[in-house]
C-alpha positions as CSV (number, residue, x, y, z in Angstrom):
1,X,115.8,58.7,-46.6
2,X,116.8,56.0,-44.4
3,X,117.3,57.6,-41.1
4,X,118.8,55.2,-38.9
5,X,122.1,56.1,-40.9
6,X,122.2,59.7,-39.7
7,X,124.1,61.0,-36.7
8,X,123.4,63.8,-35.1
9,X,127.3,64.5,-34.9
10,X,127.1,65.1,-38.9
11,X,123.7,67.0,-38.4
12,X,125.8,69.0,-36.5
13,X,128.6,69.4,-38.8
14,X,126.6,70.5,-41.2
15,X,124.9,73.2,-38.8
16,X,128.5,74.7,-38.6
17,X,129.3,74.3,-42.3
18,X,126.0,75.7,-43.3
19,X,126.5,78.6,-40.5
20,X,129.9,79.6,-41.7
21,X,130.0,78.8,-45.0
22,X,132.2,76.8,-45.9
23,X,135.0,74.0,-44.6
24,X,138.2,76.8,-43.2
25,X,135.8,78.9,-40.9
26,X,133.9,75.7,-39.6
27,X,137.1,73.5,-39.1
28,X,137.8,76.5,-36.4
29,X,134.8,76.2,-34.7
30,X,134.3,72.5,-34.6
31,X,138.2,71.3,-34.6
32,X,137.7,69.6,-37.3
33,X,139.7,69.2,-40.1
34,X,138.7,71.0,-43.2
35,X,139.2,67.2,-45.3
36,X,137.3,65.6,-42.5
37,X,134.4,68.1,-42.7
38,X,134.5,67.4,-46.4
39,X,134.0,63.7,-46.2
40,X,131.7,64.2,-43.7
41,X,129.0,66.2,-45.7
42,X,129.2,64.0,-48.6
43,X,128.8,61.0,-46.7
44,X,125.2,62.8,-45.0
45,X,124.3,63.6,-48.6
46,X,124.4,60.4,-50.0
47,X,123.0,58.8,-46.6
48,X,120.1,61.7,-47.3
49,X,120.0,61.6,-51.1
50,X,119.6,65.3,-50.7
51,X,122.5,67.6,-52.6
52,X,122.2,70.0,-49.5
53,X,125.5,72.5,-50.6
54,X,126.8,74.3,-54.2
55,X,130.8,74.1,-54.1
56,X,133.0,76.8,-55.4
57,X,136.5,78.0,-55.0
58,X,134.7,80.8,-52.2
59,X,133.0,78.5,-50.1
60,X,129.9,76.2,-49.8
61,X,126.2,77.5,-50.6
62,X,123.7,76.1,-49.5
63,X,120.7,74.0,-51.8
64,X,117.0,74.6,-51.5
65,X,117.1,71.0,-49.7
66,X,120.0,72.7,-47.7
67,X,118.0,75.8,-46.6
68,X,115.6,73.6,-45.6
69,X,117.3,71.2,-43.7
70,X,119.0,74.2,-42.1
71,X,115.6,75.6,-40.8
72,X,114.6,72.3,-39.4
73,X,117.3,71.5,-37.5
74,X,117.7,75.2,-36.1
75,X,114.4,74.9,-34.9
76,X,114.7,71.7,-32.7
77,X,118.8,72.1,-31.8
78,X,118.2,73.0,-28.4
79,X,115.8,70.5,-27.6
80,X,118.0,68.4,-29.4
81,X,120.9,69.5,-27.0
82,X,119.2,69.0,-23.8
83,X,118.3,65.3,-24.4
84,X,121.5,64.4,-25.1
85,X,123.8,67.0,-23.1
86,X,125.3,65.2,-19.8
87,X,123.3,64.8,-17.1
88,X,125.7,66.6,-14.7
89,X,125.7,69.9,-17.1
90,X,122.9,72.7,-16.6
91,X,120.4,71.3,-18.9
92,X,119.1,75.5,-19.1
93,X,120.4,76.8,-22.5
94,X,122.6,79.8,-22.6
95,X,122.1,83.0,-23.8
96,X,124.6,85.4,-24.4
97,X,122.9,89.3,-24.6
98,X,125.2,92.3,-25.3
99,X,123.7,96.0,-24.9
100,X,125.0,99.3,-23.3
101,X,125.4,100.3,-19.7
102,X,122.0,101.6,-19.5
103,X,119.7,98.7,-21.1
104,X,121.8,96.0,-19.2
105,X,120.3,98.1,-16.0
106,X,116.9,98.3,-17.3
107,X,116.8,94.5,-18.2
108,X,118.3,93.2,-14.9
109,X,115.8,95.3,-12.8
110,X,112.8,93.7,-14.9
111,X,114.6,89.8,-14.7
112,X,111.5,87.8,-13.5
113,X,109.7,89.5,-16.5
114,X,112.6,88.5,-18.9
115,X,113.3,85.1,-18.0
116,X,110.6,84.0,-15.0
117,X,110.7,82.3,-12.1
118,X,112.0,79.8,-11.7
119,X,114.3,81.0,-14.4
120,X,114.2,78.6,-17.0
121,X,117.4,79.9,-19.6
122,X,120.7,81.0,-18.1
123,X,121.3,84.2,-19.3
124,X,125.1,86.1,-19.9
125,X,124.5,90.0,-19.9
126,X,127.7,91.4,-21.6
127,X,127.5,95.0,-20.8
128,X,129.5,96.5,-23.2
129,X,129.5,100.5,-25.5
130,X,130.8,98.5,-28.8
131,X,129.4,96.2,-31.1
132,X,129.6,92.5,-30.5
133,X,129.8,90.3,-33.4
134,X,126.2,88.3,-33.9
135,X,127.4,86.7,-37.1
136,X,130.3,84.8,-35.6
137,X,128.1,84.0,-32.6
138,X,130.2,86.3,-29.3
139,X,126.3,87.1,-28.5
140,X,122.9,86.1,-29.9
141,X,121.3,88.9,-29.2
142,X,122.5,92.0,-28.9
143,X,120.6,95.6,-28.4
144,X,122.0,98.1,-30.6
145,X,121.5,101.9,-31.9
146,X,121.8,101.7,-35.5
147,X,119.5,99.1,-37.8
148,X,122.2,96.3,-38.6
149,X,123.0,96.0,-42.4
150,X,124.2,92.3,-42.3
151,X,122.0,90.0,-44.5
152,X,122.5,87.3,-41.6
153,X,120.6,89.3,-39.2
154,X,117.4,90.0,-38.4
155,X,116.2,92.9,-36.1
156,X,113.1,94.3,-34.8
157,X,112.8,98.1,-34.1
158,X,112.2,98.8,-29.9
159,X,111.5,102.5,-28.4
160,X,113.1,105.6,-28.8
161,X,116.0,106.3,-26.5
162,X,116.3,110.1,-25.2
163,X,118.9,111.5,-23.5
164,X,117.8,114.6,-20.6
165,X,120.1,116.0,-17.2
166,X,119.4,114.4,-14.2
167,X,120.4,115.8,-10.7
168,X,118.6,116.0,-7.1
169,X,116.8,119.1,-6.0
170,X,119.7,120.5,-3.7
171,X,123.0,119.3,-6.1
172,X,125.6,121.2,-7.4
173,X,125.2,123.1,-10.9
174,X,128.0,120.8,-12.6
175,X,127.9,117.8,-14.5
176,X,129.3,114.1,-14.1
177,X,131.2,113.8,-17.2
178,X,131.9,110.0,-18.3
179,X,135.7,108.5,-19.9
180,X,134.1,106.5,-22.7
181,X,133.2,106.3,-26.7
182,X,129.1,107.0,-26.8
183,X,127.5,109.8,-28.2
184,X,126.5,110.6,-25.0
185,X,129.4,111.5,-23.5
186,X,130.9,112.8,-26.7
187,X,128.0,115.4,-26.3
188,X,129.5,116.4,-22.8
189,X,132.9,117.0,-24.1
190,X,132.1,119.2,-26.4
191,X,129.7,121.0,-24.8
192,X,130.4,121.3,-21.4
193,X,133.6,123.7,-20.3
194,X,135.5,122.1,-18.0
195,X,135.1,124.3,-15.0
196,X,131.6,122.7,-15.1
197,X,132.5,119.7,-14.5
198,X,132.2,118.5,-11.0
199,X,133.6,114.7,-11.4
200,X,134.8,112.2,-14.2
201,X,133.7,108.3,-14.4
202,X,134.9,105.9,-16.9
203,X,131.6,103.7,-16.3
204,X,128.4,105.1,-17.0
205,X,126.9,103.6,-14.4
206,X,128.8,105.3,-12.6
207,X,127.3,108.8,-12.9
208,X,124.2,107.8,-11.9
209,X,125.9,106.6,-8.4
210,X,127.0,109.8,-7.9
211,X,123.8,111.9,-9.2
212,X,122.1,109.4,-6.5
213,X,124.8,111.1,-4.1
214,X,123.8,114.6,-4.8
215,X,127.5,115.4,-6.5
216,X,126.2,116.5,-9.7
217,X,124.1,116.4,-13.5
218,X,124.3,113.3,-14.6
219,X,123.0,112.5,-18.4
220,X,121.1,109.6,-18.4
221,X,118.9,108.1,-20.7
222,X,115.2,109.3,-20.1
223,X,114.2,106.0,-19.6
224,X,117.0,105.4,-16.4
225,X,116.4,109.1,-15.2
226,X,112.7,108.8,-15.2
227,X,112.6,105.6,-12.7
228,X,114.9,107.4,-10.1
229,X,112.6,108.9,-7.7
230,X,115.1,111.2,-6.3
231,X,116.1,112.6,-9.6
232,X,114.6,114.9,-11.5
233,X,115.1,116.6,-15.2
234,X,117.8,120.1,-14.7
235,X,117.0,120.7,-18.5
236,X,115.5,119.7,-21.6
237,X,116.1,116.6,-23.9
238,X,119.2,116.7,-25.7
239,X,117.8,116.3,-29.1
240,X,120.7,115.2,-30.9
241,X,121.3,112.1,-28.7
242,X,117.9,110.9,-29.4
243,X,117.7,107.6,-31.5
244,X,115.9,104.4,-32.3
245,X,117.1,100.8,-30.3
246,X,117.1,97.7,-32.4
247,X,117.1,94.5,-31.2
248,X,119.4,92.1,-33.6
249,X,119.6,88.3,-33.8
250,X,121.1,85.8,-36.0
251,X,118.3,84.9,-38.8
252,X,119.2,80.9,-37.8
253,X,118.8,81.9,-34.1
254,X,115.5,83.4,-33.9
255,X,113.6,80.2,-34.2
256,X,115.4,78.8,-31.3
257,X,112.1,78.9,-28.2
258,X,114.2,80.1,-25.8
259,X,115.4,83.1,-28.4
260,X,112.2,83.9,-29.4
261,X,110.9,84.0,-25.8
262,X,113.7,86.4,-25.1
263,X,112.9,88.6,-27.8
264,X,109.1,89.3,-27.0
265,X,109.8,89.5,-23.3
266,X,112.6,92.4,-24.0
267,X,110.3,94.0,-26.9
268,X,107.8,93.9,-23.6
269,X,110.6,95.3,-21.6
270,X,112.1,98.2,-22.9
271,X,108.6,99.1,-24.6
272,X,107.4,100.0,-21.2
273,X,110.9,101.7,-19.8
């Protein structure tokens, strides 16, 4: 292989042709034409003399030599990226992480732990109740409730979450009950009559703001209600709401360093919660 006729450009083409598929869904992604991106990977073969993709009518599958080449270049990209991004850019890569109300809390209040200090990766929490797509790259890693069943991703299986009442010693016998689609507050709607109810939040957050306030029960994750030394449990776990945490990446992502030093430092994390 003579490679003083590869560009990294094309090395990236084919990251996003390999990633997605084939030429339509990459052409989004790269603004590239799908011809263009066409041209483009047959010119890196034959400047490779590797056959790195199978081509049929439903997209492009990648070789053995592909598979490989795909694994190498995953696992320098980002130190690929910060020698040639601009110098005026953060030269800190990004990572996006999507998880519920409660693990966003537990995460931020344990950030030298996840990222050090100085901080050397420039995290994005999205704190959101749905799923974020990992496949199509909104997040790279997201925290999630059910094992994922995607081929493309890879998970690793964190503590048990379990769900209890929380409340000061002195606070009203009546709940917080939370506006939103979680199991959790699905379980308060159907369980608690409405004349127990003392207030309604449509942020979950937001019921343990005004447990803190001694205005009610709020149900919280054991591992939030736990760390709240002016809370203590009104009632037993709620053993229906009990269930395992995942942590899910994209297969390609994982070998990224500052991916996989995510992932051990939230297995640490929410471990010990």
């Amino acid at each position: 292989m003579n490679e003083k006729k590869i560009d990294w450009n094309d090395l990236k083409l084919f990251l996003a042709v390999a990633r997605e598929g084939g030429l339509s869904a990459a052409a989004q992604s790269t603004q590239r034409s799908p011809a263009t991106l066409g041209r483009r990977m047959y010119e890196l073969e034959r400047n490779m003399e590797r056959e790195l993709f199978i081509r049929h009518d439903r997209g492009y599958e990648l070789t053995t030599d592909g598979k490989t080449l795909l694994k190498e270049l995953t696992q320098v990209e980002s130190q690929i990226y910060r020698q040639t991004t601009s110098p005026n850019k953060s030269s800190r890569p990004l990572v996006k992480i999507s998880a519920g109300t409660w693990t966003t809390l537990s995460l931020i209040k344990n950030l030298d732990l996840l990222v050090g200090s100085p901080a050397d990766i420039l995290l994005r929490f999205i704190s959101a109740e749905k799923v974020l797509d990992i496949s199509h790259r909104e997040i790279v890693i997201g925290i999630r409730n059910q094992r994922p069943k995607e081929d493309s991703l890879v998970c690793r299986k964190l503590a048990r979450v379990e769900f209890a009442p929380y409340a000061t010693k002195s606070a009203p016998d009546s709940y917080i009950k939370v506006l939103a689609d979680t199991p959790s507050a699905r379980w308060l709607q159907n369980n608690i009559a409405s004349d127990d109810i003392a207030y309604e939040v449509n942020n979950p957050r937001n019921s343990l703001d005004l447990a803190l306030e001694n205005k009610g029960i709020a149900l919280l994750p054991t591992f939030i209600g736990d760390n709240q030394t002016a809370l203590q449990r009104v009632g037993n776990i709620v053993e229906e709401l009990g269930h395992d945490q995942w942590l899910v990446t994209h297969h390609e992502d994982r070998y990224l360093p500052e991916v996989r030093k995510l992932i051990q430092n939230i297995g640490t994390i929410l471990k010990q919660s």
